[in-house]
LUMKE-275723 format. One record per residue: residue number from 0; residue in one letter; x, y, z of N, C-alpha, C, CB in turn. Coordinates in steps of 0.02 Angstrom, whole numbers, padded with zeros to 5 digits. Glycine has a CB too. Example, Ala and Ser with C-alpha at 12.3 -4.5 7.8 and 13.67 -1.06 7.14 Angstrom:
BEGIN
<node 0; A; <00660; -00284; 00390>; <00615; -00225; 00390>; <00660; -00165; 00390>; <00565; -00224; 00452>>
<node 1; S; <00642; -00112; 00354>; <00684; -00053; 00357>; <00645; 00002; 00394>; <00704; -00030; 00286>>
% end
This chain:
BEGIN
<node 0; X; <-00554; -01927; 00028>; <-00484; -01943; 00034>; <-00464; -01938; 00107>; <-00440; -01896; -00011>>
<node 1; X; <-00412; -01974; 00112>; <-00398; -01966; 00182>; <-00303; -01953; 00203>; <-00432; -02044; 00217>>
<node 2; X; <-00308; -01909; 00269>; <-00230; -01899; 00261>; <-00199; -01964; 00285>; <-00199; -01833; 00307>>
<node 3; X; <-00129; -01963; 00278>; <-00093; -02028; 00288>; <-00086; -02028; 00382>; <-00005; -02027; 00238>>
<node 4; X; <-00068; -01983; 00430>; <-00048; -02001; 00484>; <-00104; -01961; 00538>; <00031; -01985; 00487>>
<node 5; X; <-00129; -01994; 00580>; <-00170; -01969; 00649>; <-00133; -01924; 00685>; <-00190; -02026; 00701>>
<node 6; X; <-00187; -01879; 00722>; <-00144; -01846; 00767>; <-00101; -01836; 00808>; <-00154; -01836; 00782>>
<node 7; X; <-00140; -01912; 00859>; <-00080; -01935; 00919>; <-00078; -02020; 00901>; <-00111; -01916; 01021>>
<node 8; X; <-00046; -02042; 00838>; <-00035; -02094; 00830>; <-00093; -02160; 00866>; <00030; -02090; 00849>>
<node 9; X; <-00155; -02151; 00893>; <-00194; -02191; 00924>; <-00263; -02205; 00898>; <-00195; -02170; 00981>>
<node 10; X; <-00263; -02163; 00849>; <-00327; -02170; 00798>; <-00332; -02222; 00775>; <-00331; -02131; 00741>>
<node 11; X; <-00387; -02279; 00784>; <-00389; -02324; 00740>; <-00415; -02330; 00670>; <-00409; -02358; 00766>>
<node 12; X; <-00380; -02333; 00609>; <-00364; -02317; 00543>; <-00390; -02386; 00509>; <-00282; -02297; 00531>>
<node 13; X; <-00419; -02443; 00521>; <-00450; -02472; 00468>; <-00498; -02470; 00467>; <-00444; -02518; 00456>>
<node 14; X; <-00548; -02434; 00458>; <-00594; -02410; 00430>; <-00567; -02386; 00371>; <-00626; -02369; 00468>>
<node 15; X; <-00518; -02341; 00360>; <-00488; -02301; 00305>; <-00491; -02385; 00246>; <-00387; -02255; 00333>>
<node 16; X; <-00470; -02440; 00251>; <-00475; -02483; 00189>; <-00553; -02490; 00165>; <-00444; -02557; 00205>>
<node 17; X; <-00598; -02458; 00204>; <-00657; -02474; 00170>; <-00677; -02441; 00144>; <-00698; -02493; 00191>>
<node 18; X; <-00646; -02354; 00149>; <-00673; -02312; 00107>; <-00659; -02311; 00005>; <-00646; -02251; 00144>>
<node 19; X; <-00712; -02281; -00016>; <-00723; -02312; -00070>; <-00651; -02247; -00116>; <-00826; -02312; -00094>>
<node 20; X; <-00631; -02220; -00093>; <-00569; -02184; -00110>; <-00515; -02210; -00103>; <-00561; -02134; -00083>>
<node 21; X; <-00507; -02253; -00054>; <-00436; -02301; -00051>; <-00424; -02333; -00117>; <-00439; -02365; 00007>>
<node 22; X; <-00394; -02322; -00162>; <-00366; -02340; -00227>; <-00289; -02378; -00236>; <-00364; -02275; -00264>>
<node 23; X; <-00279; -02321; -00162>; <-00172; -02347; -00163>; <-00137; -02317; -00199>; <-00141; -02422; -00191>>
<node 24; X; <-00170; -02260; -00232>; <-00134; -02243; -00299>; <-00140; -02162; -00287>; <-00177; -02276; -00379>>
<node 25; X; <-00201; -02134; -00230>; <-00207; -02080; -00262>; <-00229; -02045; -00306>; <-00184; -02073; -00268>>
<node 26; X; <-00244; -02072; -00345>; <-00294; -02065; -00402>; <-00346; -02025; -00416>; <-00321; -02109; -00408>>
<node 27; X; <-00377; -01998; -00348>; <-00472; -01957; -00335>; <-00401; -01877; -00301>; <-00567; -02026; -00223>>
<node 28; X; <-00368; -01888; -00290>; <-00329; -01848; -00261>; <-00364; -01765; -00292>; <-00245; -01873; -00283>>
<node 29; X; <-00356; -01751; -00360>; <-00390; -01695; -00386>; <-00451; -01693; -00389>; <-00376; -01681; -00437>>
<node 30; X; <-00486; -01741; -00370>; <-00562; -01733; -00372>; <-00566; -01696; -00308>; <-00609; -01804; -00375>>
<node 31; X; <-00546; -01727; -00257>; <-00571; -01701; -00185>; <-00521; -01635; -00151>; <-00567; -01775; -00127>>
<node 32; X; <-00493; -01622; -00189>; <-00468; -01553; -00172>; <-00467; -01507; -00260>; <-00375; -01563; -00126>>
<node 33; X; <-00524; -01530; -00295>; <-00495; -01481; -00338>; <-00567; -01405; -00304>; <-00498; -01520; -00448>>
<node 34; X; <-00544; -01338; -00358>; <-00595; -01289; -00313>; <-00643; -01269; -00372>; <-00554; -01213; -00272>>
<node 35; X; <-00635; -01316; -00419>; <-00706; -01323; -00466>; <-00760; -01348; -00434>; <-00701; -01370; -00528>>
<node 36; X; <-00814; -01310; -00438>; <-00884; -01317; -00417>; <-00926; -01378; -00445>; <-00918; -01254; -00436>>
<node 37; X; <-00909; -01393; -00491>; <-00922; -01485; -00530>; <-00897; -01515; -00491>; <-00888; -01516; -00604>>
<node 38; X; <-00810; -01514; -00487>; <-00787; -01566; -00455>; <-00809; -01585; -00401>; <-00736; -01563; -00448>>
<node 39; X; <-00818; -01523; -00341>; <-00831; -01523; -00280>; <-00914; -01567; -00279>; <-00824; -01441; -00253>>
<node 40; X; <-00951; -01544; -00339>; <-01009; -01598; -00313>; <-00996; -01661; -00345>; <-01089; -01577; -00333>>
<node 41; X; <-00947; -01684; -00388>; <-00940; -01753; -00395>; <-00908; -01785; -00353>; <-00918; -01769; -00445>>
<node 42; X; <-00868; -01761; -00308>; <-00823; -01782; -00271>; <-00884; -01809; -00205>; <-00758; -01719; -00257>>
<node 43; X; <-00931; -01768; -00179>; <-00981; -01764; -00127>; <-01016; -01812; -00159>; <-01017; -01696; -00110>>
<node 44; X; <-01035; -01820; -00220>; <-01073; -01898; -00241>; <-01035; -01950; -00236>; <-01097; -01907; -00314>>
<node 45; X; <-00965; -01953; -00259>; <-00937; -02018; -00246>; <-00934; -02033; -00177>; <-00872; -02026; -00274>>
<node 46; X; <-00942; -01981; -00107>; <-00944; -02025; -00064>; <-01004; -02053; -00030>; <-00909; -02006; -00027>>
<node 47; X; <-01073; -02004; -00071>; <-01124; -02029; -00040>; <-01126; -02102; -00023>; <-01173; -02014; -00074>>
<node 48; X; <-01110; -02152; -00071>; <-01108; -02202; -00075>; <-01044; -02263; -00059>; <-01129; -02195; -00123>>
<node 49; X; <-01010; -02211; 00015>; <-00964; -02223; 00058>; <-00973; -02282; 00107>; <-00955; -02166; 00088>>
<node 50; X; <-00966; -02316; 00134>; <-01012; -02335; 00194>; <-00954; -02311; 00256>; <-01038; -02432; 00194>>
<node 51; X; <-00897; -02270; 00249>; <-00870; -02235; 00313>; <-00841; -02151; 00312>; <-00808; -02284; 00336>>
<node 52; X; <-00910; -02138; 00268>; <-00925; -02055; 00245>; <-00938; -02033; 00336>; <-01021; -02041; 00173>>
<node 53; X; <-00943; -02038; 00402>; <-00962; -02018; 00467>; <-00878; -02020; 00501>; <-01028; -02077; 00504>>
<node 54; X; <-00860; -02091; 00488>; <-00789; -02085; 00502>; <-00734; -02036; 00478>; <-00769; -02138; 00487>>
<node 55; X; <-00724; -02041; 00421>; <-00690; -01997; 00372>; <-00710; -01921; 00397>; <-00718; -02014; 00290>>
<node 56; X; <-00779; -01895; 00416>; <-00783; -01815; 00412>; <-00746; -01819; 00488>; <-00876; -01770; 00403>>
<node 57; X; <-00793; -01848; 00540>; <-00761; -01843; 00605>; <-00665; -01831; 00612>; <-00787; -01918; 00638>>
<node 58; X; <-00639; -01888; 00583>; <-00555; -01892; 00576>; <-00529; -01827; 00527>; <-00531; -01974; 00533>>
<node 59; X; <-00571; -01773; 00504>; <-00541; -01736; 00458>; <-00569; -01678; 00516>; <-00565; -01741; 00368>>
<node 60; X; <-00621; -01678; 00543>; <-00622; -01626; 00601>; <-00598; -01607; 00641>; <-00648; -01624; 00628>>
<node 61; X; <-00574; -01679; 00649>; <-00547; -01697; 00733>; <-00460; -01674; 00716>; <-00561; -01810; 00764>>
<node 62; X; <-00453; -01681; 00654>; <-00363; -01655; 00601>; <-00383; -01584; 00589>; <-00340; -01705; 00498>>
<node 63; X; <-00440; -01550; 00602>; <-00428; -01498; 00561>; <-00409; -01483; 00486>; <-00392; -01478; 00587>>
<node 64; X; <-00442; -01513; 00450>; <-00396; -01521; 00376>; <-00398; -01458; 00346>; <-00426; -01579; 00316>>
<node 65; X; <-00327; -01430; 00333>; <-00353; -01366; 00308>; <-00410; -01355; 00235>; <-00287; -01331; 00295>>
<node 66; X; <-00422; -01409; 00196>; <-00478; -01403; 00143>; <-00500; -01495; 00104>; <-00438; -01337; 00073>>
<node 67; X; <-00536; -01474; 00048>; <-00551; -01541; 00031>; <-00635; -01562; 00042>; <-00501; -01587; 00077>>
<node 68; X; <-00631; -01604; -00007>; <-00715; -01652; 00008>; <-00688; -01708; 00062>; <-00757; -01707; -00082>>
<node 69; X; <-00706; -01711; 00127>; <-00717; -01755; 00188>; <-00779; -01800; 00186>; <-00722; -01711; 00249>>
<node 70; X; <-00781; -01855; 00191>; <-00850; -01882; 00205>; <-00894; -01838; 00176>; <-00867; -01889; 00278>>
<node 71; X; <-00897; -01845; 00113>; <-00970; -01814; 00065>; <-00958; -01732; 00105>; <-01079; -01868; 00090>>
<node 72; X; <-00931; -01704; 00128>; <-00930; -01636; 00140>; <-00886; -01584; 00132>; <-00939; -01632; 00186>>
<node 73; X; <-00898; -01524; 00117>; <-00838; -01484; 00086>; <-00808; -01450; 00139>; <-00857; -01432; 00031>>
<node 74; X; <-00739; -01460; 00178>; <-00718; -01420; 00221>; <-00659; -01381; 00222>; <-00718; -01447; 00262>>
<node 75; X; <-00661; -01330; 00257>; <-00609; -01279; 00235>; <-00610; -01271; 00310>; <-00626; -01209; 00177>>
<node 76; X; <-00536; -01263; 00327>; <-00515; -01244; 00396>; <-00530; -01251; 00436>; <-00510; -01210; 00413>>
<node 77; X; <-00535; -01331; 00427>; <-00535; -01363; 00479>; <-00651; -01366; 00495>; <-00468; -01309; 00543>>
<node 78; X; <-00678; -01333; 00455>; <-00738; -01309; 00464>; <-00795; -01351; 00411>; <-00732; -01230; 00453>>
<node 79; X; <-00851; -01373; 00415>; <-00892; -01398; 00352>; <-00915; -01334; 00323>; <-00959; -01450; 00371>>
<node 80; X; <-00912; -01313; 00271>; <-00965; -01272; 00231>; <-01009; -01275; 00195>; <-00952; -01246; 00203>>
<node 81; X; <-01067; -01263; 00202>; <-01113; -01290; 00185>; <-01120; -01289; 00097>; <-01164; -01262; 00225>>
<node 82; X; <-01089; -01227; 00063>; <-01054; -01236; -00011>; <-01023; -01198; -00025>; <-01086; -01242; -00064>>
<node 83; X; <-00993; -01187; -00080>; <-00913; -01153; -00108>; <-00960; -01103; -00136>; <-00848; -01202; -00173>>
<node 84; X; <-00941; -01031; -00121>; <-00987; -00974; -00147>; <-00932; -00985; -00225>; <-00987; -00878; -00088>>
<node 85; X; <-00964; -00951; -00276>; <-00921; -00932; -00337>; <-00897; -00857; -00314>; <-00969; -00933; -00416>>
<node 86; X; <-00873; -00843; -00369>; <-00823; -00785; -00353>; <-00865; -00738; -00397>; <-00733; -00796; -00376>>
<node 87; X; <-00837; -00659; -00378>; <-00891; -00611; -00358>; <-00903; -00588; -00270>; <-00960; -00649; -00387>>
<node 88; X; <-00938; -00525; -00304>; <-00981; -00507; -00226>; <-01021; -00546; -00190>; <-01028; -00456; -00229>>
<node 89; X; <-01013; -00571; -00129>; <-01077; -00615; -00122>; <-01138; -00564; -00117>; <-01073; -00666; -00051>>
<node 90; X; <-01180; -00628; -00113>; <-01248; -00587; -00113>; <-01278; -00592; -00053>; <-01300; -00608; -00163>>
<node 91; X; <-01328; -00520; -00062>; <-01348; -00481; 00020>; <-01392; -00555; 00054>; <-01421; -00386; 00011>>
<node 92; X; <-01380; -00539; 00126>; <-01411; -00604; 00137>; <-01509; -00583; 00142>; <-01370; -00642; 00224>>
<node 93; X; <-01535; -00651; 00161>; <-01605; -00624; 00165>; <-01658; -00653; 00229>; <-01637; -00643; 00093>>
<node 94; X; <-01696; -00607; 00234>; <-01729; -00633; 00325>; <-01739; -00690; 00323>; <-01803; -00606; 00360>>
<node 95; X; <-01731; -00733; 00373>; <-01771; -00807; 00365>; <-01840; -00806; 00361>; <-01760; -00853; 00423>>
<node 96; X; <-01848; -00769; 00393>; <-01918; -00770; 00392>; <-01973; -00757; 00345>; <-01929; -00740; 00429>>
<node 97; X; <-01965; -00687; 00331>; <-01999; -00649; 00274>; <-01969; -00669; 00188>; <-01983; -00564; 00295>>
<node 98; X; <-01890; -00699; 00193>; <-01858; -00690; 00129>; <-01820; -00639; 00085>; <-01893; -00701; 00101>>
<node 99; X; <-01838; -00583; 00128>; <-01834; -00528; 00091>; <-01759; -00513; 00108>; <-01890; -00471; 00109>>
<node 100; X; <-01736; -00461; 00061>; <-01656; -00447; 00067>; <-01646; -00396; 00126>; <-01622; -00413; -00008>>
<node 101; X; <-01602; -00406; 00169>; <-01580; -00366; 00216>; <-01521; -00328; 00216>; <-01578; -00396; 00261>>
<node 102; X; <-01525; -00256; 00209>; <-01478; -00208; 00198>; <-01446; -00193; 00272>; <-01512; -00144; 00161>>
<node 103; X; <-01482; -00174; 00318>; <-01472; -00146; 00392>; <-01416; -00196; 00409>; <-01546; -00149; 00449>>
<node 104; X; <-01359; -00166; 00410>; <-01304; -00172; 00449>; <-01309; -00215; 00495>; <-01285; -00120; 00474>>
<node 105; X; <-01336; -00205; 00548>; <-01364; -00212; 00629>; <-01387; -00308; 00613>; <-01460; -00136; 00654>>
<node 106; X; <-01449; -00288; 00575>; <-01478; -00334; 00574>; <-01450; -00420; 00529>; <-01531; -00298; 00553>>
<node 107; X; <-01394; -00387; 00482>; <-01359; -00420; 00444>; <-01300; -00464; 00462>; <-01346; -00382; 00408>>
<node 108; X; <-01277; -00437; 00530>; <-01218; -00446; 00607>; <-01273; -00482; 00631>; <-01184; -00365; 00667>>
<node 109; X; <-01331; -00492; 00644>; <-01348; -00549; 00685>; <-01384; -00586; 00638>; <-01387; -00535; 00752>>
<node 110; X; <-01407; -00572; 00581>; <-01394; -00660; 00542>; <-01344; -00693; 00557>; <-01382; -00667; 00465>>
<node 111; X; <-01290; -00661; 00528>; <-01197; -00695; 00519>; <-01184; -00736; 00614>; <-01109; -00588; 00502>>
<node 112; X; <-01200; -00704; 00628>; <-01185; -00744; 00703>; <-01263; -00780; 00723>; <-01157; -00676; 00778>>
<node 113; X; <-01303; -00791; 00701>; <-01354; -00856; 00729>; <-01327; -00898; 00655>; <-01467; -00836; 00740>>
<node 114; X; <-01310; -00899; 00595>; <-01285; -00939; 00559>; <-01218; -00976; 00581>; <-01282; -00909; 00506>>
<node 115; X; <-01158; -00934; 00610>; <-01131; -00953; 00641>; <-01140; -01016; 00702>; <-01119; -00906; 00648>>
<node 116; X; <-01195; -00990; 00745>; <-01202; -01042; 00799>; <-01239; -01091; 00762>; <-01238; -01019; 00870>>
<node 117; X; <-01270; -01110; 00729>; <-01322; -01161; 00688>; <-01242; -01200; 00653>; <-01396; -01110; 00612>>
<node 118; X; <-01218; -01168; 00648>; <-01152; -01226; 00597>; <-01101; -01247; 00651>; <-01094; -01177; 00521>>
<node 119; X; <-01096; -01207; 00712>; <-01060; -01245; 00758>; <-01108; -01300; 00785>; <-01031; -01201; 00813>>
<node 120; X; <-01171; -01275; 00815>; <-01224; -01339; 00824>; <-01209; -01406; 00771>; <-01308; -01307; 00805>>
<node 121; X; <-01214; -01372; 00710>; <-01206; -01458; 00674>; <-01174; -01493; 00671>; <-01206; -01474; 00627>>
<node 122; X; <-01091; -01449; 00674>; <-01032; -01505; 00689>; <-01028; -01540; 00758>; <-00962; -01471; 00681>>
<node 123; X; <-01030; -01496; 00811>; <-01048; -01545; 00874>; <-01098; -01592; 00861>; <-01074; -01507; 00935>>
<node 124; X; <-01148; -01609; 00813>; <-01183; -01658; 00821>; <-01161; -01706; 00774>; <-01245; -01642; 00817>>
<node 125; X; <-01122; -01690; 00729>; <-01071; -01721; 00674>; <-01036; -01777; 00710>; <-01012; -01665; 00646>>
<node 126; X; <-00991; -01726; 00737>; <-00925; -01752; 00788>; <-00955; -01806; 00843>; <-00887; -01678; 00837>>
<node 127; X; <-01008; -01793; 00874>; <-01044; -01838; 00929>; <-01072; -01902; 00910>; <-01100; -01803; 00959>>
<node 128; X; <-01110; -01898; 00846>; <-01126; -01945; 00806>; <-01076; -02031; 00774>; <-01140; -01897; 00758>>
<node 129; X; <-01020; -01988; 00758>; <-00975; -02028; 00739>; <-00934; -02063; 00775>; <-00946; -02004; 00707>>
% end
C-alpha cells in the first residue's frame, strides 16, 4: 500500500499506478497493516509479484512509515524487520556460530548490536538500490 502525499511534494508518484495494490478503493488496506502473522505473510506474497515492490519500500523508508507491509517487507518505524516476533518472552538468542543458546549478558549486548549494524547495512543497500 502506499501513502497518499510525498514528503517534499517532488517525488515522482507514477510508478504508484503500477503497483499491484492500487485498487482506488483501498481495499488490501487491512491486509497490509493488519498485525496477524497470516496476514502479514499474505500481504508480503501479494507483492512478491509487484513489479514496483523496490520503489514502494525505498518511498516508505525514505517517509518513515510508522508500520505496514512496504514492498513485500514488514516495517515498523520507519525500519524493515526482518519478522513480527509473536507474543510472549522472546527467545534467548543463539551464537552464530556454534548455534548454541547464549545466556552471558556481555556476550548477548554484542549479538544485539552486530545484528543491529547488519540491518542498517541492508537498508543502505535497499535505499541505494532503488
Amino acid at each position: 500500500m502506499f501513502a497518499l502525499e510525498a514528503l517534499d511534494g517532488e517525488e515522482d508518484l507514477r510508478w504508484r499506478e503500477q503497483a499491484r495494490c492500487a485498487d482506488g478503493l483501498g481495499s488490501l488496506t487491512e491486509l497490509f497493516f493488519s498485525e496477524q502473522l497470516d496476514d502479514i505473510a499474505r500481504a508480503k506474497a501479494f507483492c512478491a509479484e509487484c513489479p514496483v515492490t523496490a520503489l514502494c519500500l525505498a518511498g516508505a523508508l525514505a517517509r518513515r512509515e510508522p508500520w505496514g507491509v512496504w514492498g513485500g517487507q514488514l516495517v515498523w518505524k520507519g525500519r524493515v524487520l526482518a519478522q513480527k516476533r509473536r507474543r510472549g518472552r522472546p527467545p534467548l538468542p543463539r551464537d552464530p556460530i556454534t548455534g548454541e543458546i547464549v545466556r552471558d549478558p556481555v556476550r548477548i549486548a554484542q549479538l544485539r548490536v552486530q545484528a543491529q549494524r547488519e540491518a542498517e547495512q541492508e537498508l543502505e543497500f535497499v535505499a541505494k538500490s532503488a
